[in-house]
C-alpha positions in Angstrom: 0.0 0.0 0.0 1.5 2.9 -0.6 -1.0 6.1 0.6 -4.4 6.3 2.3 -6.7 9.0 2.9 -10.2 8.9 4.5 -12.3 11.5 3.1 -14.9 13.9 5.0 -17.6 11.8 4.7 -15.8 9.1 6.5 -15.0 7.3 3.1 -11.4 5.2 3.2 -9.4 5.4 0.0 -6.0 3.2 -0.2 -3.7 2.9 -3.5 -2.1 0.0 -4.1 0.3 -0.2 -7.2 -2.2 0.7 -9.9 -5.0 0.0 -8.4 -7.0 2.8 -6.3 -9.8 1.5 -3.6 -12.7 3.1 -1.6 -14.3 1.6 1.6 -17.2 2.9 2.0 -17.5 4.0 5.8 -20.8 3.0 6.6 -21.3 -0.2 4.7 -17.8 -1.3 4.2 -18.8 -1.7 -0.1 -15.8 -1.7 -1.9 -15.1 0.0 -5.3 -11.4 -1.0 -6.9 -10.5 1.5 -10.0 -7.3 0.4 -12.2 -5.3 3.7 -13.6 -2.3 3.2 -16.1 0.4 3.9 -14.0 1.3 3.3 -10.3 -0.3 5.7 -7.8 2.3 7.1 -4.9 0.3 9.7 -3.5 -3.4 9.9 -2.8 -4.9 13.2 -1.6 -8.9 13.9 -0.9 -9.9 17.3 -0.4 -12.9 19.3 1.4 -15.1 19.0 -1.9 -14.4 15.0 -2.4 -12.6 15.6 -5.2 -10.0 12.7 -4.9 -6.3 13.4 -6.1 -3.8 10.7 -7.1 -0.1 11.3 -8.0 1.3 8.8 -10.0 4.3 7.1 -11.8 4.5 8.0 -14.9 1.1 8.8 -15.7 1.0 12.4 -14.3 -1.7 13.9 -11.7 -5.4 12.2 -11.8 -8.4 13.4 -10.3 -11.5 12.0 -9.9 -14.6 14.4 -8.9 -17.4 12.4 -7.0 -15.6 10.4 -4.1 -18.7 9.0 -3.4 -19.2 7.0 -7.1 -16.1 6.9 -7.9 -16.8 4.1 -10.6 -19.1 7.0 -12.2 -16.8 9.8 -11.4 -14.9 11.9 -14.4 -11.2 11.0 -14.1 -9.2 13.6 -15.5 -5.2 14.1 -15.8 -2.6 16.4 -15.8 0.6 16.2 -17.6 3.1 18.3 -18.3 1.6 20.1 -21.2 -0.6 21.2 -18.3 2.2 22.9 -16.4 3.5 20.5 -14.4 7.0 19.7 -14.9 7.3 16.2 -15.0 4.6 12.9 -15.4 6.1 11.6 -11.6 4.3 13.2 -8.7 4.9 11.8 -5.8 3.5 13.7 -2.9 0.7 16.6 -3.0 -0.4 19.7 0.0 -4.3 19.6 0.7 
């Protein structure tokens, strides 16, 4: 495992190599997501909007926390700005 992060509505996320997975906090349901590229550093912030830096496969973010299987998963490369396609840690 490399990051966990429980999100304001009590909600556990944990990354594990590629794959990123919620615990529900009230009825332990499980959603597993598989990105393209190993996730270090998993961030959710005070909208649910979950962040995920990755190996190689720049900065993810998915915007419902609570579905994430429905949620919009956009990335961020460094035609965006960034300056490289590695993030490893992130500031909420």
């Amino acid at each position: 495992m490399e990051s966990i992060a429980e999100s304001s509505d009590g909600n556990i996320w944990f990354t594990w190599g590629v794959m990123i997975v919620q615990i529900t906090g009230t009825t332990g349901h499980r959603t597993r997501l598989i990105i393209d590229s190993t996730a270090f550093k998993l961030l959710v912030d005070a909208d649910g909007t979950s962040w995920i830096g990755t190996a190689g496969g720049g900065l993810r973010r998915f915007n419902d926390s609570n579905h994430p299987e429905n949620s919009r998963a956009d990335r961020f490369l460094p035609a965006d700005g960034f300056s490289s396609r590695v993030i490893y840690s992130g500031l909420s």
